[in-house]
Residue, then its C-alpha position, 0 to 999 in steps of 0.5 A: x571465555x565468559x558466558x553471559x546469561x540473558x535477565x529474564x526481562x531480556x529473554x521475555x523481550x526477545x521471546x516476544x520479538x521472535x513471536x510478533x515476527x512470526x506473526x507475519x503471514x506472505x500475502x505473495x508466493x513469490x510465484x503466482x498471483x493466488x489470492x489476489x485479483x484484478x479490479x477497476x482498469x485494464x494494467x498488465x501484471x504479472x510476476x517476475x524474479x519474486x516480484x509483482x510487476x505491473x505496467x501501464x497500458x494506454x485508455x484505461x483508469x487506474x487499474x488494482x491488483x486486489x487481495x480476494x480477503x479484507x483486513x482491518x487491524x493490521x501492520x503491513x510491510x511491502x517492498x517496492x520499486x518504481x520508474x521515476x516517471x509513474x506514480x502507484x500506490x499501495x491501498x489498504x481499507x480499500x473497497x469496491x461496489x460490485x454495480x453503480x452505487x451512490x453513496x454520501x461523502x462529507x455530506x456530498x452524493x458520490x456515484x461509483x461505477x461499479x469495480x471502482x476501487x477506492x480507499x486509503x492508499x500509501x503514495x508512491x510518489x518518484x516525483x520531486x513533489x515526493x510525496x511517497x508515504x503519505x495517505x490519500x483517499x484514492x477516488x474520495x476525499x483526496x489528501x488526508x495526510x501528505x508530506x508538505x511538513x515531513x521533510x524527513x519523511x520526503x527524503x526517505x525515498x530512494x530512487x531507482x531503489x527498492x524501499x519498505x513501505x509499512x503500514x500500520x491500521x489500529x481502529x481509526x489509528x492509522x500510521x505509514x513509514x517510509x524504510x523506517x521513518x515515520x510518514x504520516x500519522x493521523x486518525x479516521x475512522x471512514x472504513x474500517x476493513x478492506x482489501x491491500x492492493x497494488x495500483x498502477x496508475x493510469x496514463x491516458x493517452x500518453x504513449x511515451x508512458x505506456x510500459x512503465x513499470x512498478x515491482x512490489x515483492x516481500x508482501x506480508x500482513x499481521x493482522x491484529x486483534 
């Protein structure tokens, strides 16, 4: 039998990997929703088998299952799961007013009902579109980064699966990828802090889509310095 001696360089690297993973901290029990609560719509969460499950409800907007803590330099990674037939999405840097609030954007006066969320949010996009990955400004500027020229990224999504979402904020730096393809990468430097929340998307009065579902489990942040 021979034994083979890691270099130094080698164990220094692998020290370094072991530590940057336990670096990650779970932003979900896995059992309850403590630390997180509900802003903006009326969607019905709960949790399921080690997942947060939301699902749509009729005449309410979109509803957001909101960390009770901000973060602004961060990698996050979230596993999820949806209907073919939602759209959701995953915010992060995201805000909300606690009463009416006018405020300019891109040299425009926007007024925000008071508990709306807003912010940058990774897409969950099942549709054929498939844009899941790309970065929208939920309830402000619309699309910063979609995924019309990523066909990698487009056909990163899996259907009817579970797939890893990942997140990374750097000062205006921000970076997604799609179950380890990389998504969008662009720079803004709009907000600099937020909440992670988890979206269920509003439906109106379409009663064929009331009770859609969306799972997101293995919720964990690294903040970075």
């Amino acid at each position: 039998m021979t034994h083979r001696l890691l270099s130094f360089a080698a164990f220094v690297s692998l020290t370094a990997a072991l530590h940057a993973e336990d670096a990650f901290v779970p932003l979900f029990d896995g059992k309850t929703l403590t630390g997180w609560e509900q802003h903006s719509g009326t969607a019905e969460y709960r949790v399921e088998n080690g997942a947060v499950v939301g699902k749509t409800v009729p005449n309410t907007g979109n509803s957001f299952l909101c960390t009770a803590k901000k973060y602004g330099n961060f990698i996050l990674e979230v596993e999820f799961k949806v209907d073919p037939s939602m759209n959701s999405g995953i915010q992060f840097r995201s805000n909300y007013y606690t009463q009416e609030t006018e405020v300019e954007i891109a040299g425009k006066k926007r007024k925000f009902p008071a508990d709306r969320v807003h912010g940058y949010q990774f897409e969950i996009d099942p549709s054929a579109r498939a844009f899941t990955g790309g970065v929208y400004d939920e309830g402000r500027r619309g699309w910063l980064f979609d995924l019309k020229n990523n066909e990698a990224a487009r056909k990163a999504f899996k259907q009817g699966e579970w797939n890893q979402a990942r997140i990374e904020c750097r000062g205006s730096s921000i970076k997604t990828f799609l179950n380890g393809v990389p998504a969008a990468d662009f720079t803004d430097d709009m907000t600099a802090e937020g909440v992670i929340a988890l979206q269920v998307h509003g439906i109106g009065k379409k009663t064929e889509a009331v009770g859609k579902e969306v799972m997101w489990k293995n919720i964990r942040i690294q903040e970075l310095k």
